[in-house]
SERO-4910 file (N, C-alpha, C, O; in steps of 0.05 Angstrom, whole numbers):
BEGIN
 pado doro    nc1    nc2    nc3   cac1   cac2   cac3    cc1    cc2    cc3    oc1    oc2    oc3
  Unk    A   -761   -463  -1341   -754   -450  -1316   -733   -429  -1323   -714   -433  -1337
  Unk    A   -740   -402  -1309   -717   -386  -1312   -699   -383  -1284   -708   -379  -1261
  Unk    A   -664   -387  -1292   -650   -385  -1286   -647   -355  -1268   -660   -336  -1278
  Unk    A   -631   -350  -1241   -630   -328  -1233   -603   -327  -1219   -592   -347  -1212
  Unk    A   -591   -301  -1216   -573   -301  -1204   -578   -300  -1176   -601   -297  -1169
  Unk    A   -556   -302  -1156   -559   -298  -1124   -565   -273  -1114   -579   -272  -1094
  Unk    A   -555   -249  -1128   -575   -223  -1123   -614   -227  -1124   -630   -227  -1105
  Unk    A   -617   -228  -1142   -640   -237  -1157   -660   -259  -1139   -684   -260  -1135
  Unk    A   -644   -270  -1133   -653   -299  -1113   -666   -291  -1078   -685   -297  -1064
  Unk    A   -641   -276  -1077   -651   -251  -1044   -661   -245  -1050   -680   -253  -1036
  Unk    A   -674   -229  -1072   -699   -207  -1075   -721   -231  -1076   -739   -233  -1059
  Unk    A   -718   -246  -1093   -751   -271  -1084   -746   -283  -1069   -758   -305  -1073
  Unk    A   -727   -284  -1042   -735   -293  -1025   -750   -284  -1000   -753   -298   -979
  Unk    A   -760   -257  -1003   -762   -242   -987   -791   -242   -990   -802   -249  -1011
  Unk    A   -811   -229   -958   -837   -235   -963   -851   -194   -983   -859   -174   -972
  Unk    A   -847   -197  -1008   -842   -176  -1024   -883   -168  -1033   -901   -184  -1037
  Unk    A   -884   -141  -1033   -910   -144  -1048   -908   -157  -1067   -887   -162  -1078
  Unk    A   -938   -170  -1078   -944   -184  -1102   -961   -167  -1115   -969   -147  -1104
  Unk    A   -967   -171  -1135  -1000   -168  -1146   -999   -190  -1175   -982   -193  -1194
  Unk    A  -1014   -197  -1172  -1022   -223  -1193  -1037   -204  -1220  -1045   -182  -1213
  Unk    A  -1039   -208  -1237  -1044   -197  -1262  -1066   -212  -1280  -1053   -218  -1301
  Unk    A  -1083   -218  -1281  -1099   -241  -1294  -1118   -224  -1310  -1125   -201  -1307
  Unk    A  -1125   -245  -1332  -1144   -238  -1357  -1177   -238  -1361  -1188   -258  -1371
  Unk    A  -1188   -222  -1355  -1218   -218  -1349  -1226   -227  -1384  -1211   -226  -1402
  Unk    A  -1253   -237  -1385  -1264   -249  -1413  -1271   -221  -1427  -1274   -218  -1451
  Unk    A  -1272   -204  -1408  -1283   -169  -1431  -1253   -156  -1438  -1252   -132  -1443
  Unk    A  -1227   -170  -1439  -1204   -162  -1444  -1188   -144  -1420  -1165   -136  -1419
  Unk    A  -1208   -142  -1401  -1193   -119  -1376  -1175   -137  -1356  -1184   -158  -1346
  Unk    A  -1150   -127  -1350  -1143   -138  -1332  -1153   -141  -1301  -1166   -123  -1290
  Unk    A  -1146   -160  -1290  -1158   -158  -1262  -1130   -164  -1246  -1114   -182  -1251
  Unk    A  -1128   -140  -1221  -1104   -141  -1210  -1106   -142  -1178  -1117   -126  -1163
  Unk    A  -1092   -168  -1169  -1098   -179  -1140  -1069   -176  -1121  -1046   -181  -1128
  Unk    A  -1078   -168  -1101  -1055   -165  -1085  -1055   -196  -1078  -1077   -207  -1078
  Unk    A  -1034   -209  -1072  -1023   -236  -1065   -999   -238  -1050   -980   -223  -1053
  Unk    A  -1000   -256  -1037   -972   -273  -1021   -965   -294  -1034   -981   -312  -1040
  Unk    A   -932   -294  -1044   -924   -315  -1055   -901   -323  -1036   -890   -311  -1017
  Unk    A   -896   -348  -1049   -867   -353  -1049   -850   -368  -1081   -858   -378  -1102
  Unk    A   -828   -364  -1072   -812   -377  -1102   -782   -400  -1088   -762   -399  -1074
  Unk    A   -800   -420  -1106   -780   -439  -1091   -778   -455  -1113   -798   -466  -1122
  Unk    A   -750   -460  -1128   -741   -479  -1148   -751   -467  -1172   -759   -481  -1191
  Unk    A   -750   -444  -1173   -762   -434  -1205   -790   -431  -1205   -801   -432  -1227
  Unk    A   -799   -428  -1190   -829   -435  -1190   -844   -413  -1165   -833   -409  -1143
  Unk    A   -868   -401  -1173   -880   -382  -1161   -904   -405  -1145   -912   -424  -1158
  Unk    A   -910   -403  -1125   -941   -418  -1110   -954   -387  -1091   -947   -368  -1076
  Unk    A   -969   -394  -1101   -995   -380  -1094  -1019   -388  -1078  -1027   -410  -1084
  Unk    A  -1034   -376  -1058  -1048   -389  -1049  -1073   -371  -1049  -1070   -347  -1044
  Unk    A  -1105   -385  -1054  -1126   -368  -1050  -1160   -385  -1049  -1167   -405  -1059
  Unk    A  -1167   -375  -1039  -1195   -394  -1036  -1207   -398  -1057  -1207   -383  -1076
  Unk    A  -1217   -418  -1054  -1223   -431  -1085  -1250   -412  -1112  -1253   -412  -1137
  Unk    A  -1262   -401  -1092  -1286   -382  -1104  -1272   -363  -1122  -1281   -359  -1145
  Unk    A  -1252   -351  -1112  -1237   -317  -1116  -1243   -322  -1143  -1248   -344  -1153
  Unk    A  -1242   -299  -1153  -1239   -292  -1183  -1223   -300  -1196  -1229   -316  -1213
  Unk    A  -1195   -291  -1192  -1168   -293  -1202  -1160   -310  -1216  -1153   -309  -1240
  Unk    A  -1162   -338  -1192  -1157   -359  -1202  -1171   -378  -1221  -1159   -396  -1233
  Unk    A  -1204   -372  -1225  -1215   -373  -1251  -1210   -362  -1275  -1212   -373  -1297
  Unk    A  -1204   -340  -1270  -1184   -328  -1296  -1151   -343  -1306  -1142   -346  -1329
  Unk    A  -1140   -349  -1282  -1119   -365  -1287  -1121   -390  -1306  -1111   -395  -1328
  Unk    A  -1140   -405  -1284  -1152   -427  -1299  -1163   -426  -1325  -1170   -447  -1335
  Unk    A  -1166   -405  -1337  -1188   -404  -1366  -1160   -394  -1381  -1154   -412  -1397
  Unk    A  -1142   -374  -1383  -1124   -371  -1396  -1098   -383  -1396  -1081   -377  -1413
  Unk    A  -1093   -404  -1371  -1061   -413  -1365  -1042   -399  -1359  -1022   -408  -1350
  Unk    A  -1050   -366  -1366  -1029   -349  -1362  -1025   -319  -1329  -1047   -316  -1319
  Unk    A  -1016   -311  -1323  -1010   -294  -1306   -991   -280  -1304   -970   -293  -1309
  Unk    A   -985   -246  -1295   -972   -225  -1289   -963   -227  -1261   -976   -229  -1241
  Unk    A   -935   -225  -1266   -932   -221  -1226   -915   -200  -1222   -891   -203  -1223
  Unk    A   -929   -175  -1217   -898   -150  -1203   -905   -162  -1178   -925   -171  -1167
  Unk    A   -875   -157  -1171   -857   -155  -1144   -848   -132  -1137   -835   -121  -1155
  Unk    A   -849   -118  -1111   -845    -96  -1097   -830    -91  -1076   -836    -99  -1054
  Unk    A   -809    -79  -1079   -792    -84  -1049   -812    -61  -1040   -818    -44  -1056
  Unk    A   -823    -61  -1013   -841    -39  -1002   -813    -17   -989   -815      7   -983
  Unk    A   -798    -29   -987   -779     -3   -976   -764     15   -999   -750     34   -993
  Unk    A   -770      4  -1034   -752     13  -1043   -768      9  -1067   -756     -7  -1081
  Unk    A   -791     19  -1078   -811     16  -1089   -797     17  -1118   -802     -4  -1128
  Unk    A   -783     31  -1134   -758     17  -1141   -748     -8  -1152   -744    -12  -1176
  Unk    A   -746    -22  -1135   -732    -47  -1135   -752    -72  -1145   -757    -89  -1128
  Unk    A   -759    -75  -1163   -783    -85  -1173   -771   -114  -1198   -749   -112  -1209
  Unk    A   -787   -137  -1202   -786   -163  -1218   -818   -161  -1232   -836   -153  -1218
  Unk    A   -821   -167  -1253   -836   -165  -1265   -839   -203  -1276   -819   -212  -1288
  Unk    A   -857   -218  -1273   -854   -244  -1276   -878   -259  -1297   -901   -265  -1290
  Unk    A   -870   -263  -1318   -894   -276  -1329   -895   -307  -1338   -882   -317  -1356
  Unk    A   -916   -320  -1317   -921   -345  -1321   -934   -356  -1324   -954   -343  -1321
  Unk    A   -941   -387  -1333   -953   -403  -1342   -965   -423  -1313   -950   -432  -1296
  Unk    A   -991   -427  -1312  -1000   -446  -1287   -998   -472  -1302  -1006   -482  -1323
  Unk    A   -983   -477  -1280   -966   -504  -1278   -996   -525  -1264   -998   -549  -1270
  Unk    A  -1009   -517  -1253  -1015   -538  -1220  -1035   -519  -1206  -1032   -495  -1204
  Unk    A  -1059   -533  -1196  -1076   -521  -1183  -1086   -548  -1164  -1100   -565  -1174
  Unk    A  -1078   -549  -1142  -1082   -572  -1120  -1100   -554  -1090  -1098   -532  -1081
  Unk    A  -1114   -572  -1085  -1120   -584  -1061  -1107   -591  -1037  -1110   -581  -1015
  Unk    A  -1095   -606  -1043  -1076   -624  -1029  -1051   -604  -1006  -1030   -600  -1019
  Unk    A  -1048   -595   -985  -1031   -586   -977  -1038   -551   -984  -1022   -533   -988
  Unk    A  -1070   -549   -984  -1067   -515   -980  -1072   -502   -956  -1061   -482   -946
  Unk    A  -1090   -515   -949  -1086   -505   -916  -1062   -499   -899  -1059   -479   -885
  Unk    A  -1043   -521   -901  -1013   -523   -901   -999   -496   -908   -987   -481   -893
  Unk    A  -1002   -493   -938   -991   -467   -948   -997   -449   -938   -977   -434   -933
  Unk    A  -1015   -442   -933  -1027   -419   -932  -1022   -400   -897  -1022   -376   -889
  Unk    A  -1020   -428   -885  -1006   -419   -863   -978   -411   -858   -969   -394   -843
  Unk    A   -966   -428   -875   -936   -425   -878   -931   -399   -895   -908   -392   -896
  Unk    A   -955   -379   -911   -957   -358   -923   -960   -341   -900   -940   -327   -896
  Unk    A   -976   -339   -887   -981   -327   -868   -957   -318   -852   -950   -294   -850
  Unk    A   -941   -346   -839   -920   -335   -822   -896   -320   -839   -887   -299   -829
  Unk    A   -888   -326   -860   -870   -309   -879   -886   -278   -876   -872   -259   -869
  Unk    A   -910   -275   -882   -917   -244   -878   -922   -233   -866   -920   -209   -868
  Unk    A   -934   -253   -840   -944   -240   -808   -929   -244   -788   -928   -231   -768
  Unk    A   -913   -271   -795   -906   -283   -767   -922   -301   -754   -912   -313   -735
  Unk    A   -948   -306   -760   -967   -320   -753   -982   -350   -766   -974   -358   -788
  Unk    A   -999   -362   -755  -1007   -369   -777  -1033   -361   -786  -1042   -342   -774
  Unk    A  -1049   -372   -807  -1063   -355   -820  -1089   -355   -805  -1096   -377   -796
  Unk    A  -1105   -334   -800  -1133   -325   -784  -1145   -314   -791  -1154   -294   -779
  Unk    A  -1150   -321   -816  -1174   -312   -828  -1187   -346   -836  -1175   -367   -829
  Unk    A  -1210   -346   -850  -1226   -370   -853  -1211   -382   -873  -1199   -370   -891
  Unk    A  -1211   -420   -867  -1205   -446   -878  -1212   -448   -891  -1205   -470   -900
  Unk    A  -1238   -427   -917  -1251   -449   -938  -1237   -446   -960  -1226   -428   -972
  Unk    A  -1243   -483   -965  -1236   -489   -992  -1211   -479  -1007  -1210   -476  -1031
  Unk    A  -1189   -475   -989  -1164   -462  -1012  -1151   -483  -1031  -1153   -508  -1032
  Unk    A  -1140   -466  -1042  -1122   -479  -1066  -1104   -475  -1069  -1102   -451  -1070
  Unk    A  -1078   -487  -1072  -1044   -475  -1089  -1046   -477  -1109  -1057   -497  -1117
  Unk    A  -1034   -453  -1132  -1023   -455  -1146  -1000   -451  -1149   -987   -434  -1137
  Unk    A   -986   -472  -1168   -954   -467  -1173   -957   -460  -1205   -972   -472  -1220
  Unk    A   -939   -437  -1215   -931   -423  -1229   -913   -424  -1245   -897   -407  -1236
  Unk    A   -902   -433  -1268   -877   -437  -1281   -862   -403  -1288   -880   -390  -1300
  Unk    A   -846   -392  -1287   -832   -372  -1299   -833   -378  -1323   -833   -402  -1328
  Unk    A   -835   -365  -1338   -842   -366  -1369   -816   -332  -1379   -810   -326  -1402
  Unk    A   -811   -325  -1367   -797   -287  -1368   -794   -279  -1345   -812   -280  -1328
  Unk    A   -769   -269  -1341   -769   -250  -1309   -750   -226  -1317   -727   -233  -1324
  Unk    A   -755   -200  -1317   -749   -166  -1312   -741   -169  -1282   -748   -180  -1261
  Unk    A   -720   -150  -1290   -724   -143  -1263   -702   -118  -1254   -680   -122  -1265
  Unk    A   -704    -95  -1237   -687    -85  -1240   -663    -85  -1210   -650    -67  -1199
  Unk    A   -665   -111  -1204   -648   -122  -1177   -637   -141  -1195   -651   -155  -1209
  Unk    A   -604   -143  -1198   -585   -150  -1202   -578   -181  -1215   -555   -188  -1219
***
């Protein structure tokens, strides 16, 4: 787990662009916009079980995460981690609770089949404090 300071800690607490970074089998990266959150050292992610992404996750263990303040494009964390956890259990849950962090709402788009992933920090950049 990487350690952060309280500057550092506001910036991931905030609902910030994502984009997930994952490893395609022809060496190309594949780059997904995502909603996270970071709670206890740890990145969770949420996405329907089909997506791409997370098959790539699953096959390499590994993943890219920039972070974006949208007001200050700028202000950016660069995060590279290791998948910890890929559950079932409590994604529908998430995913709504993703929702209201970025909409205010909960989520309204279709129920199928999601999944969480949680994320270990493995490295974190960043140029917020």
């Amino acid at each position: 787990m990487t350690t952060v300071g309280p500057a550092l800690e506001a910036f991931l607490a905030q609902p910030l662009l994502a984009v997930v970074g994952t490893l395609r089998r022809n060496g190309a990266i594949l780059l997904t916009p995502v909603w996270f959150e970071h709670r206890a050292g740890e990145v969770w992610l949420n996405s329907y079980a089909s997506a791409t992404w997370p098959r790539h996750l699953r096959r390499t263990g590994t993943a890219t995460l920039l972070l974006v303040d949208r007001a200050d494009p700028l202000r950016t964390a660069h995060l590279e981690c290791a998948l910890a956890e890929i559950t079932t259990v409590g994604a529908r849950a998430h995913v709504d609770a993703l929702a209201r962090r970025y909409l205010g709402e909960p989520y309204r788009g279709p129920h199928e089949d999601r999944i969480s992933l949680r994320l270990t920090v493995r490295s974190l950049r960043s140029t917020v404090g």
